[in-house]
N, C-alpha and C positions, 0 to 999 in steps of 0.2 A: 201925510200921516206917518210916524213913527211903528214901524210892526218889531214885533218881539217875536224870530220865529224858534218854538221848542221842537224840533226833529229828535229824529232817535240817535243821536250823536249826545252822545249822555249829557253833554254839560249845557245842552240846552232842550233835554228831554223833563218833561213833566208827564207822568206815567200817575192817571187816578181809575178809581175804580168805587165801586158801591154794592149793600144789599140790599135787596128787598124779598117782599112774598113771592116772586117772580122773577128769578134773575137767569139771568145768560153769564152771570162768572161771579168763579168760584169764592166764598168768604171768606176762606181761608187758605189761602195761596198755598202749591205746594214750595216747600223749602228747594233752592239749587244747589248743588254740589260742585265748590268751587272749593279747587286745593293750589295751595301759592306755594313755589319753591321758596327753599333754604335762602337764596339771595335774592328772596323778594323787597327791601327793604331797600339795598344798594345796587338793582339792577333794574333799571324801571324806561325800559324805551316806551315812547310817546310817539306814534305814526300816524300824520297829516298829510292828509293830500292838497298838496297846491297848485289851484288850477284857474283858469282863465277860462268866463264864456262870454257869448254874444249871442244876442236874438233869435231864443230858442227855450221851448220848454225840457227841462235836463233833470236825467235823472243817473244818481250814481248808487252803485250796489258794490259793495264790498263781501265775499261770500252770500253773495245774493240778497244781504241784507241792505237794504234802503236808506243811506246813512244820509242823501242829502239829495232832494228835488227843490228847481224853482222855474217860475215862467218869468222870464229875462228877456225884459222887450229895450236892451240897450245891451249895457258891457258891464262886466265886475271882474276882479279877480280877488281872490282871498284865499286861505287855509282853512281846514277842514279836518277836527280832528278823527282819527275812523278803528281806533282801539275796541270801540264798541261794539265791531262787527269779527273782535279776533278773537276765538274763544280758545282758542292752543295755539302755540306755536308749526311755521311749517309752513308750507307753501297757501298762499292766499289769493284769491280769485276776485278780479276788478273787472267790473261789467258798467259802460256808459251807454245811455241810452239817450240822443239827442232828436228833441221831434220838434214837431212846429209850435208855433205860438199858439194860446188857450185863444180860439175864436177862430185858426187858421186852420186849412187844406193841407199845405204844403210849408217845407223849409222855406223861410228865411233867405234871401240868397248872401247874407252877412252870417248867418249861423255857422258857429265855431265853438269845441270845446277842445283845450288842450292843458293838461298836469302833468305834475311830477311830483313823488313820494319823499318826504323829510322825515326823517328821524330826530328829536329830539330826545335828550336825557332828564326825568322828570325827577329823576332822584337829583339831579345838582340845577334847580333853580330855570329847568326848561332849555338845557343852553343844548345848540346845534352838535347835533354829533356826526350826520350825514347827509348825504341824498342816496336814493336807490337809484342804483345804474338805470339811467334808460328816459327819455321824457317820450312822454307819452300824446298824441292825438288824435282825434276822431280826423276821418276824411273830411277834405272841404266840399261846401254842396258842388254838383257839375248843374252849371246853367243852364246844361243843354239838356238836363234832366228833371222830371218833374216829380220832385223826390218828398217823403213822407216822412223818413225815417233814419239816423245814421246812426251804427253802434261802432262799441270799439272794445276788445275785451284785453286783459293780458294779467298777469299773475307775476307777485316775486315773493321771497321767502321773507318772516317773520317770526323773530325770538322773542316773547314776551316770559317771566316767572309765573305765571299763572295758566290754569286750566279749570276753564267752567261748563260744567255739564247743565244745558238747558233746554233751549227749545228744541236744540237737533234731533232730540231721540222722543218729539211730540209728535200727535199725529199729523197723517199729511191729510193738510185743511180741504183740500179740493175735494176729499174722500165724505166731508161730515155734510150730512143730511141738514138742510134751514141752515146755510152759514150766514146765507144774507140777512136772514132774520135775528139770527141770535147775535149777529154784529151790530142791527139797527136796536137791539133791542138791550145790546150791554151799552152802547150810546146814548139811549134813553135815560140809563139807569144812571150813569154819566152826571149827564144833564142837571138831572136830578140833586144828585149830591153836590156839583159844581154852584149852582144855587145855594142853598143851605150852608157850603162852606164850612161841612162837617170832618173839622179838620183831624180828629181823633182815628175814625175809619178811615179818613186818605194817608195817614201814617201808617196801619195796619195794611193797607191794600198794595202800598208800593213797596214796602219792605223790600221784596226781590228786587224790584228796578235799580233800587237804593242800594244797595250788598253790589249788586253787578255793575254798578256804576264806579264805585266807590272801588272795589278790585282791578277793574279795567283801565280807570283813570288814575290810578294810586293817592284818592283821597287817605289825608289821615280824619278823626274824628271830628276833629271842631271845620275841615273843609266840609265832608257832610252835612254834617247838623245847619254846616249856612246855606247848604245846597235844599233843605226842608224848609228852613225861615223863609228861603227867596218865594219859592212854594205856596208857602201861607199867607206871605206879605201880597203876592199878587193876585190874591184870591178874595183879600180884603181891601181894596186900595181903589175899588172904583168900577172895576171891569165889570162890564154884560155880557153874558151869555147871547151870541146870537143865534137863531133859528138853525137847525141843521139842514141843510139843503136836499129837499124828495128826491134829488136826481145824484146825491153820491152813490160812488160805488165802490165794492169790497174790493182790493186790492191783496192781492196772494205775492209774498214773498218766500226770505231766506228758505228755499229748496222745497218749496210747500207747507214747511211749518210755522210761519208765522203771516198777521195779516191784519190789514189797516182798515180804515174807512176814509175817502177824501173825496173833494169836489171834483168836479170834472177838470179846472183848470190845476189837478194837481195840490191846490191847499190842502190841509187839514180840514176836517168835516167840525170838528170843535173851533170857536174861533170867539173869543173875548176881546171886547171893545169898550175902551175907556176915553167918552165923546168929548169929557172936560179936558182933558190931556193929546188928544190925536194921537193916542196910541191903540197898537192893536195887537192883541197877543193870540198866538196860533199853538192850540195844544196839538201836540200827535201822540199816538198811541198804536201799540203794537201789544198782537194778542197774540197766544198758542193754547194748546188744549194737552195737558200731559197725556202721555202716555197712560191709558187706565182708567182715566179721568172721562167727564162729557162738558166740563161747563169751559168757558173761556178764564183763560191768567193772563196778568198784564206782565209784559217782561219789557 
């Protein structure tokens, strides 16, 4: 089967939302404040992390935000774009988190994660401008150890033209009373709209995701608006909605203000199946609560 996975790495995030008589977030999103320098036009660095894993469930945080998890019961290596997680410039925080397989106790004794950071130039055509001094890996498992767990943290600096003010200055989630609830219960509402394919209010609800995407990633207009068709085309095109699984659970990231819903083995708790095609498309989604505010925003 074919999976289509949308993480919060914007160019393959799908960020939707709904109201109803009962909702857990907000109808009308508040506005972010995002300001782009003077040479935002002709200075546009594009930072991927490029890395290699092996048999192991992985998860990678960029300022603590969640830009890429998979459970990897073989090898891959790829790029990774991780803009998404730089909201100014200045020193940036890489956090890997390598556990065992979804089903397993323990490592792998083939578990391995190892990257290293690329700079591209998004303003001439994507072309290589660097690498960031340093390659980067987690420890290999010790066999003589019965191990659960391996992390690897390290930090380098980051120039991007923009600065976005968003979820950092939201509340810290662990603090809000019924978070489990009001996460299974904006999932529901979710659901809901994902159904119906009410495609007017999921253009109204992601606005933000869309502006922060579209800043970070240096769309111009007609790459947006294809990045909304893609949106809309896969939402008509065949897919079902599958059940949300009783046994997900809230997931707390970026420094306590933001926060997910997913399965145990790490997917997305949203998951679209299109049985004529063998494909399978995995939404995620990432919530905060303003400052001020009570209900959930999708960012």
């Amino acid at each position: 089967m074919k999976i289509k996975t949308l993480l919060l790495v914007p160019s393959f995030l799908i960020c939707l939302g709904c109201h109803s008589q009962s909702t857990s977030l907000n109808p009308t999103p508040t506005p972010l404040k995002i300001e782009k320098k003077a040479d935002y036009a002709k200075v546009q660095p594009y930072y991927q992390l490029d890395f290699s894993a092996a048999f192991c469930l992985f998860e990678v945080r960029v300022n603590d935000v969640l830009v890429f998890t998979m459970n990897l019961d073989g090898q891959t290596s790829t790029m990774i774009p991780i803009n998404s997680a730089i909201l100014e410039s200045g020193k940036q925080q890489i956090a890997i988190k390598v556990l065992p397989l979804a089903g397993q106790k323990l490592l792998h004794p083939s578990a391995q994660f190892k990257y290293n950071i690329k700079v591209f130039d998004a303003a001439n055509d994507l072309n290589f401008k660097e690498q960031v001094p340093g390659e980067y890996a987690v420890a290999k498992v010790d066999p003589a150890k019965k191990q659960t767990v391996l992390t690897q943290t390290a930090s380098f600096n980051a120039a991007v033209p923009y600065t976005v003010t968003a979820y950092q200055h939201g509340t810290d989630l662990a603090s809000v009373k019924g978070l489990k609830d009001k996460m299974h219960d904006a999932y529901q509402q979710l659901s809901g709209l994902i159904k119906k394919a009410d495609v007017e209010q999921i253009k109204k609800l992601i606005a933000n995701r869309e502006n922060f995407a579209a800043v970070t990633m240096y769309l111009n207009k007609e790459e947006a608006d294809d990045r909304m068709s893609g949106i809309v085309s896969n939402l008509k095109s065949g897919f079902k909605l599958q059940p949300i699984p009783a046994d997900a659970v809230v997931k707390i990231f970026g420094n306590g203000k933001l926060a997910t819903l997913i399965r145990p083995n790490g997917e997305p708790a949203l998951i679209l199946k299109n049985e004529k095609d063998h494909e399978e498309l995995q939404l995620e989604f990432s919530f905060f609560i303003p400052a001020g505010k009570a209900d959930l925003e999708i960012i």
